[in-house]
N, C-alpha and C positions, 0 to 999 in steps of 0.2 A: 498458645501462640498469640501473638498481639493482633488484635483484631486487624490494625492497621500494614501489617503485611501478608496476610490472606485473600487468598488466590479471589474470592468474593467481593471484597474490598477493591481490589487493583483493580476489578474488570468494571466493576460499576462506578469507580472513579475514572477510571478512562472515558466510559460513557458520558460521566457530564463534561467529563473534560470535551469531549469530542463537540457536546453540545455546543459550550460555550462559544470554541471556534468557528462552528456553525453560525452563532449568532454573530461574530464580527465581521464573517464574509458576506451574511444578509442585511448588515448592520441594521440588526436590534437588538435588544436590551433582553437581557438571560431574565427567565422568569422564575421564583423561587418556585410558585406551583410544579412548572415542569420538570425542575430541578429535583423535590421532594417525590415526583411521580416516577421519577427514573431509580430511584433509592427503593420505594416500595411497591411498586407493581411488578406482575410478575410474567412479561411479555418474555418474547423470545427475541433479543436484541443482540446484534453485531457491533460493536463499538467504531472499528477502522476496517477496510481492508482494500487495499491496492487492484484495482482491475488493471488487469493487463490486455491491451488491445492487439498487442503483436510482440513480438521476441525481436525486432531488429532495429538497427538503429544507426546513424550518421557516424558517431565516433566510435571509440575502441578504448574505455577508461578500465586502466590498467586493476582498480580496484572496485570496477563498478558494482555495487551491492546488489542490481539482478544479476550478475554474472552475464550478461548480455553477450560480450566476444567470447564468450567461450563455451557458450551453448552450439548442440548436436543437430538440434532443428529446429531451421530458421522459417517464420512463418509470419502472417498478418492474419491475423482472426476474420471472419465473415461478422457484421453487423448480426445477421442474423442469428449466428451460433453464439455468440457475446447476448443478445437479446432471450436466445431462450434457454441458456444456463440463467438469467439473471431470474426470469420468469418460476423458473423453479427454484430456483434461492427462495424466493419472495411467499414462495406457496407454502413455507414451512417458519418464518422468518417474518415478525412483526413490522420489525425496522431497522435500517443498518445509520448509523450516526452523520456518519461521513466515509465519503470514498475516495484514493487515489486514482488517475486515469492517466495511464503514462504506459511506455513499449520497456527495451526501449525507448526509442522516440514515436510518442502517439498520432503527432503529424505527417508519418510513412500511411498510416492507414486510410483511402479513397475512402472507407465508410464511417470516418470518425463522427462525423456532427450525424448519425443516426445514434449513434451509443449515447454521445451528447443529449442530444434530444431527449430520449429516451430515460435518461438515467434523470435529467434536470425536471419532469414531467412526473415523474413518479412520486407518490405521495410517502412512498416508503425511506426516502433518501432524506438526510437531513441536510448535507451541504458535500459541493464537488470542488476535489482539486485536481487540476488537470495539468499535469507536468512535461515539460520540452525542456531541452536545451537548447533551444534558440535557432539553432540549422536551420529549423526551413520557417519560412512565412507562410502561414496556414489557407487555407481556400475562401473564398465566399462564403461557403457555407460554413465551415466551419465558427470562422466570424461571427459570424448572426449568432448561429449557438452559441458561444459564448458569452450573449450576450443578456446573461440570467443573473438575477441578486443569489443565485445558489452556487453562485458558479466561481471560483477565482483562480487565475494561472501561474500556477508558480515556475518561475522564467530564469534555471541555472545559470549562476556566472562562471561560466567556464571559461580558461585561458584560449580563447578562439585564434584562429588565424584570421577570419574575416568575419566580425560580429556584427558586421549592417543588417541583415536580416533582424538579429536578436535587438537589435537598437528600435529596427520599425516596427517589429511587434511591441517593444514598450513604448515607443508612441502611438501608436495605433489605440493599443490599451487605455492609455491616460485622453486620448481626445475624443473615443466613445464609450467613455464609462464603463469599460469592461473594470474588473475587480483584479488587481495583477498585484505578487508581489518579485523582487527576485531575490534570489535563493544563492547567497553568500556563505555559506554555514561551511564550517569545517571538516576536511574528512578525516576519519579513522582508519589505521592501517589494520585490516582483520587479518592479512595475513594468505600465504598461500592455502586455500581450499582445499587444495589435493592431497592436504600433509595433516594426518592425523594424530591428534596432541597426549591423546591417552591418556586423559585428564585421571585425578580422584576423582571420586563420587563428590567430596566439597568440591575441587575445582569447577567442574562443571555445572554442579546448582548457583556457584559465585559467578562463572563467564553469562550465566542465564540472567541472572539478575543483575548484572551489571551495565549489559547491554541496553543502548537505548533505541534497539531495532526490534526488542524483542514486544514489540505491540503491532508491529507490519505486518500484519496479517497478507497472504498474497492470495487472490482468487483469479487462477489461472485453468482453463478447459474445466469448467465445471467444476475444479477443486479447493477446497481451503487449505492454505499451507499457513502452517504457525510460525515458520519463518520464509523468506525466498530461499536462504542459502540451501534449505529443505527440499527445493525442488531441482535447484540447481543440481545438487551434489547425486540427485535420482537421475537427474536427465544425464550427468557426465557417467553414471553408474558403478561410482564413489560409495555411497551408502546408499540404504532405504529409509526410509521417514519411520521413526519406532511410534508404538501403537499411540493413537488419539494424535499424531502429530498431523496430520491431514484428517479431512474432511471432503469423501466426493459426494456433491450433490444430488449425482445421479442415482445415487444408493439409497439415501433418503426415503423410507413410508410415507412419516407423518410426522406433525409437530413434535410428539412427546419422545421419537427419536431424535429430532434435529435438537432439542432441548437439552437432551442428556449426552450428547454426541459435544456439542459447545462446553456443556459443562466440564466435562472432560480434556477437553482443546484447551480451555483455558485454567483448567487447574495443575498442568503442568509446570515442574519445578526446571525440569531442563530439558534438552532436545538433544537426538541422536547429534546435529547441526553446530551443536556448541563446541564439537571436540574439534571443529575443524576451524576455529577461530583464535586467533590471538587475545590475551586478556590480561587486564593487570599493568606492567609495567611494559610489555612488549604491545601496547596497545597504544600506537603512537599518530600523531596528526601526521597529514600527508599533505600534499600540494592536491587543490581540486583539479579534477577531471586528466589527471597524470595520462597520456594517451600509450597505448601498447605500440 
């Protein structure tokens, strides 16, 4: 096998990758030492993975990739239970690169600038993105938290019907130095969820590898999922997540399980997740934030 497509390779190039971006949101300069320490030491590291603060949210995007309108149960997480999943993460877990902080829309949740806080204060994080689609204009406090060199907002351009909100958050942003950027990027149509494709064994290692979602790790109620649609398709009770594809925390001993448990997580070729995806040539762009 070419060293440069193993499953070792990918995770530890994501890691500097991770770093790198870390360094541009705290704008400094990538160090090689740290660079050559993430290649040879032999910590227990996370590279990315999306905290979810709540399952609910302003719109209804007809493709949205948490599957957000079409989840069973709808909820906002307690500070405190996002707090002491992450606590136990961390007791088994050196350092995680970078994280997403998004619902959802992360602005539904009254406790969000405690997660904030929390997560920008920990020496264990290496840089936060903190995702909205603009809907709402955030609190006071949340504000202030934001207002960290670890911290940057990425601020969807969704076809709104009334985007003054999302205009005063980018101003808001730009005149007190918060770190924002917004998020224009294209979407891909995966396809209906509910409709299983019945891949080959190649189709399905090629939908794996070809997808650029498949490094999203999602940390939802204490669990790791190697992809969202993985949780999705549990919660709609569609499929189960096949072995190593999740990760509960709560299960967790000790380091030298959460070591071999990662390593496993990440040396997957493909996911039960992939059959339920479009790939190839039916993998087509779509209009952002298409509303159901």
């Amino acid at each position: 096998m070419n060293f440069r497509n193993s499953s070792y390779y990918l995770y530890k190039k994501e890691c500097v990758d991770r770093y790198i971006s870390g360094c541009s949101i705290r704008q400094t300069s990538p160090m090689i030492k740290d660079i050559i320490s993430i290649w040879s030491k032999r910590r227990v590291v996370i590279p990315f993975f999306d905290l979810n603060v709540n399952n609910m949210c302003t719109l209804k995007c007809k493709r949205c990739d948490q599957g957000i309108p079409y989840l069973n149960n709808k909820c906002v997480y307690s500070a405190e239970d996002i707090i002491s999943d992450m606590e136990k993460l961390f007791c088994f877990v050196d350092y995680v690169y970078q994280i997403g902080i998004l619902g959802g829309e992360p602005f539904i949740n009254k406790d969000l600038e405690k997660v904030i806080d929390w997560c920008a204060k920990s020496p264990k994080i290496g840089s936060i993105i903190v995702v909205t689609n603009g809907t709402i204009f955030p609190s006071e406090a949340v504000l202030k938290s934001l207002k960290n060199n670890k911290i940057i907002v990425g601020i969807s351009w969704y076809p709104l019907k009334d985007g003054s909100k999302r205009l005063k958050l980018i101003e808001y942003c730009a005149r007190n130095n918060i770190h924002y950027h917004v998020r224009k990027d294209d979407w891909l149509d995966f396809g209906d969820f509910k409709i299983c494709r019945n891949y080959s064994k190649k189709e399905i290692k090629e939908t794996f590898c070809n997808c650029f979602l498949n490094k999203c790790v999602q940390f939802n109620e204490g669990r790791l999922y190697r992809c969202t649609k993985t949780h999705l398709l549990k919660d709609q009770k569609i499929d189960d997540p096949g072995k190593w594809e999740t990760i509960s925390i709560r299960d967790i001993k000790s380091k030298r399980q959460m070591r071999r448990s990662l390593k496993k997580f990440y040396s997957l070729k493909w996911l039960r997740a992939c059959n339920y995806c479009n790939t190839g040539e039916k993998l087509t762009t779509i209009p952002l934030g298409e509303q159901l």
